[in-house]
C-alpha beads as a LAMMPS data file, in Angstrom:
LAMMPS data file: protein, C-alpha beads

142 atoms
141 bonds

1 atom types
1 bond types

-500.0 500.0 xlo xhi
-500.0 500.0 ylo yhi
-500.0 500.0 zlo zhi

Masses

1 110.0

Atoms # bond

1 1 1 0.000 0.000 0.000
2 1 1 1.352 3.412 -1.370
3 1 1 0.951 5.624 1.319
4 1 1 1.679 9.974 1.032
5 1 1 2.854 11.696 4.014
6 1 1 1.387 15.591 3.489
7 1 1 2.532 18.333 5.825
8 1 1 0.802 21.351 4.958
9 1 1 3.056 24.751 5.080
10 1 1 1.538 27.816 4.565
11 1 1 0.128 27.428 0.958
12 1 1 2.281 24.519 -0.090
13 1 1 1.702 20.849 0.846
14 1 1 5.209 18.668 1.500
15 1 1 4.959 15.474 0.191
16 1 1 6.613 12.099 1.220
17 1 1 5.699 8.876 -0.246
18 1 1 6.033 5.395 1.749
19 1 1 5.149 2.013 1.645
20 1 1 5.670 -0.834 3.827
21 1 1 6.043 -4.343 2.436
22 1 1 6.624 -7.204 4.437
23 1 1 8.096 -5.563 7.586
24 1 1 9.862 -2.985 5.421
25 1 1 9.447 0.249 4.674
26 1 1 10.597 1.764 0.965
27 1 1 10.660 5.221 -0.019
28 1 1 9.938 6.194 -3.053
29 1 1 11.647 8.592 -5.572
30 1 1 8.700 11.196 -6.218
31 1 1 8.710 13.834 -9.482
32 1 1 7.899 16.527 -7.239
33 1 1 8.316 16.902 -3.121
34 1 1 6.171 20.366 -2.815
35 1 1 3.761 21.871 -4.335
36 1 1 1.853 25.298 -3.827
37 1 1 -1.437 26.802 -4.277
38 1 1 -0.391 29.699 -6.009
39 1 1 -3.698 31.656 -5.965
40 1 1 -5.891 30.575 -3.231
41 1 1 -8.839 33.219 -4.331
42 1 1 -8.804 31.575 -7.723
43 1 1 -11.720 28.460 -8.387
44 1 1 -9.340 27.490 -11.264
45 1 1 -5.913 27.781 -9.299
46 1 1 -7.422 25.672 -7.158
47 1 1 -8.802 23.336 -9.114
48 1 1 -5.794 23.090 -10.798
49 1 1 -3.669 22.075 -7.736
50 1 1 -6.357 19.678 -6.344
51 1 1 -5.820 17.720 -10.448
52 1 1 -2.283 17.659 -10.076
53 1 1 -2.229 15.617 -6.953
54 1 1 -5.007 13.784 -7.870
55 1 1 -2.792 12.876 -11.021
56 1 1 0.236 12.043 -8.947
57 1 1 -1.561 9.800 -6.398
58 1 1 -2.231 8.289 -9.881
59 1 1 0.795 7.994 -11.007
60 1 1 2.249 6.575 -8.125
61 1 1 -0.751 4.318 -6.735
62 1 1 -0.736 6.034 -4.228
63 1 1 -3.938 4.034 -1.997
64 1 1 -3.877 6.403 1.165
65 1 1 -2.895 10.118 2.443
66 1 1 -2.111 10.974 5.571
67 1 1 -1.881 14.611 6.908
68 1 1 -0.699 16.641 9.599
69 1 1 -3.694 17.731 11.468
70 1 1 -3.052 21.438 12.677
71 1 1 -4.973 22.957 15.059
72 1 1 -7.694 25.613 14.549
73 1 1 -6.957 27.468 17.335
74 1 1 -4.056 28.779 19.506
75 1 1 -0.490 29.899 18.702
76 1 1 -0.114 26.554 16.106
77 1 1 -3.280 27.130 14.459
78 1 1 -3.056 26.691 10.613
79 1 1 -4.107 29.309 7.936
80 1 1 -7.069 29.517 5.896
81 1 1 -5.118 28.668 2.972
82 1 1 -3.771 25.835 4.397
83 1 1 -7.407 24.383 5.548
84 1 1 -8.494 24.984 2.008
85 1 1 -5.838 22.983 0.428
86 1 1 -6.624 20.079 3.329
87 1 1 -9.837 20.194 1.675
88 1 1 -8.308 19.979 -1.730
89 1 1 -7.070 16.753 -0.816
90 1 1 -9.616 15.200 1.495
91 1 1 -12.099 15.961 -1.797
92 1 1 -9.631 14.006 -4.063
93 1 1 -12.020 10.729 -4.395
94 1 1 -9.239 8.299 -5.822
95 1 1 -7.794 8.004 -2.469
96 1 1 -8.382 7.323 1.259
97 1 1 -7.357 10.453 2.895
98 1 1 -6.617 10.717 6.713
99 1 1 -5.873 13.385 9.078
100 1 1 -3.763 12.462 12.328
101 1 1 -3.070 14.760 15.139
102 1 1 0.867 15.294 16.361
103 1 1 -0.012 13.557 19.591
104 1 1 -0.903 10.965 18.025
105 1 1 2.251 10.861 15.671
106 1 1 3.951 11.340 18.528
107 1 1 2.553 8.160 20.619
108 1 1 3.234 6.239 17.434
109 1 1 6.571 7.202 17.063
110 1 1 7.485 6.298 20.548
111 1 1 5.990 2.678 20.168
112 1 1 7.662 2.284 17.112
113 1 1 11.041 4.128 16.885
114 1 1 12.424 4.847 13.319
115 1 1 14.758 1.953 12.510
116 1 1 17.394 4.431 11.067
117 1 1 17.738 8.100 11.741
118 1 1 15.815 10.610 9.768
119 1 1 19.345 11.453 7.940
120 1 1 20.208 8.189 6.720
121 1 1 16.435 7.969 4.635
122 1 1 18.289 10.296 1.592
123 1 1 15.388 12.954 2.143
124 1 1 15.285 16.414 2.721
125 1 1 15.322 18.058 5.832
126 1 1 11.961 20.089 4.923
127 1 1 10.240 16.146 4.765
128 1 1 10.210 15.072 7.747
129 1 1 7.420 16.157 8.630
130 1 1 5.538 14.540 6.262
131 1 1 8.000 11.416 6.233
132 1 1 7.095 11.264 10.252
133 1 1 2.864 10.910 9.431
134 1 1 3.719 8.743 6.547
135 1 1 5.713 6.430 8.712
136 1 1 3.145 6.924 11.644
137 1 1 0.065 5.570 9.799
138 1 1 2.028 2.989 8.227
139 1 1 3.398 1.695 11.631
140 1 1 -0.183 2.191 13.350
141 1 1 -1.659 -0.351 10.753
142 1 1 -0.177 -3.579 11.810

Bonds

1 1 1 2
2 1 2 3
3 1 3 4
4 1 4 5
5 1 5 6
6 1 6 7
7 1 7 8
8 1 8 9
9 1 9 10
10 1 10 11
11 1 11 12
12 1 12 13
13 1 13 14
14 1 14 15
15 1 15 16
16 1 16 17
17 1 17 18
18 1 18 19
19 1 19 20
20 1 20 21
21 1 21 22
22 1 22 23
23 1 23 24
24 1 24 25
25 1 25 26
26 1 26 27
27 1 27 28
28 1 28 29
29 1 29 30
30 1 30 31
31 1 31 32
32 1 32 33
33 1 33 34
34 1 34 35
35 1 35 36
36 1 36 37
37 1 37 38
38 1 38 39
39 1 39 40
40 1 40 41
41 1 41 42
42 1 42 43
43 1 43 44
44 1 44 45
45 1 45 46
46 1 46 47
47 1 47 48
48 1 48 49
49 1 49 50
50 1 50 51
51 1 51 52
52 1 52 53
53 1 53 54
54 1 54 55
55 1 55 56
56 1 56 57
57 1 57 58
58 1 58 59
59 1 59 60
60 1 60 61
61 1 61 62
62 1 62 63
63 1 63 64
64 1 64 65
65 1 65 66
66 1 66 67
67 1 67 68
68 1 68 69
69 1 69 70
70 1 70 71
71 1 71 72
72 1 72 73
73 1 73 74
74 1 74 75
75 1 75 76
76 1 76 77
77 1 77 78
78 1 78 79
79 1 79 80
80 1 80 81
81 1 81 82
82 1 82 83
83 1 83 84
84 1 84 85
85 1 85 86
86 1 86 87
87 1 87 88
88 1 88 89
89 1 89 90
90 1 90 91
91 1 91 92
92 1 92 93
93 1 93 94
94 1 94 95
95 1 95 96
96 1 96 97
97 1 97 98
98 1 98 99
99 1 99 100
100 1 100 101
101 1 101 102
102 1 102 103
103 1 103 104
104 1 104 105
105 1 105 106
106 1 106 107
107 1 107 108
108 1 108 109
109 1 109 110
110 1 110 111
111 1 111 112
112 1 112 113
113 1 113 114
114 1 114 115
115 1 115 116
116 1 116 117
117 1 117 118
118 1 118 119
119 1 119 120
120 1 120 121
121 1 121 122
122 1 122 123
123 1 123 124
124 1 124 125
125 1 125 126
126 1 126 127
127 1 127 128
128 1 128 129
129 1 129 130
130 1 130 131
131 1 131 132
132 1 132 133
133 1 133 134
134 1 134 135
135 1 135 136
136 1 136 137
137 1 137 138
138 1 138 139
139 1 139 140
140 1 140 141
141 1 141 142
């Protein structure tokens, strides 16, 4: 199962993609890491960001999304833009998409460490984030 870690920056989504096969988990090489909503007051800027991840969860059978959950309140709390491209995706009907909270990354994460450190994976620092939720719902389904 092709799973895509999404943190969601501002107005750009970070995107990690995972799988876990047998025990293992694989990374996969991805055309494109981020990706922003240029205009968020345009319909067709929009619409056009929600096709091209629909297209690249396509591409790379991708079966589930997981996202960052940010708060809606408080210091944390995300942006309007960045709710309306969390909608973007949770509208996208080719895939299951998920939302889990950091706490709960968190508890994961302690339960099941990462076996190598976040350096050794080949990403960039700006994934982890979305590398963490990937590897999160992937290690919460077992």
């Amino acid at each position: 199962m092709n799973t895509c870690g999404i943190e969601i920056k501002g107005s750009e989504v970070i995107l990690c993609l995972l799988s876990k096969q047998e025990g293992l988990f694989q990374i996969a090489d991805c055309r494109q890491i981020r990706h922003t909503l240029s205009n968020p007051n345009s319909s067709e800027s929009v619409r056009k960001f929600q096709f091209m991840l629909k297209k690249l969860f396509e591409d790379y059978k991708v079966s589930r999304a997981v996202i960052r959950e940010r708060p809606t309140k408080g210091k944390f709390a995300g942006s309007a833009v960045g709710f309306k491209i969390e909608a973007c995706i949770q509208l996208i009907d080719t895939v299951d998409v998920e939302l889990l909270t950091g706490a709960k990354v968190k508890d994961i994460v302690k339960d099941n460490p990462f076996p190598v450190p976040f350096k050794s994976t080949g990403l960039k620092a700006f994934q982890e984030g979305a590398f963490t939720v990937a590897y999160a719902a992937l290690s919460e389904v077992q």
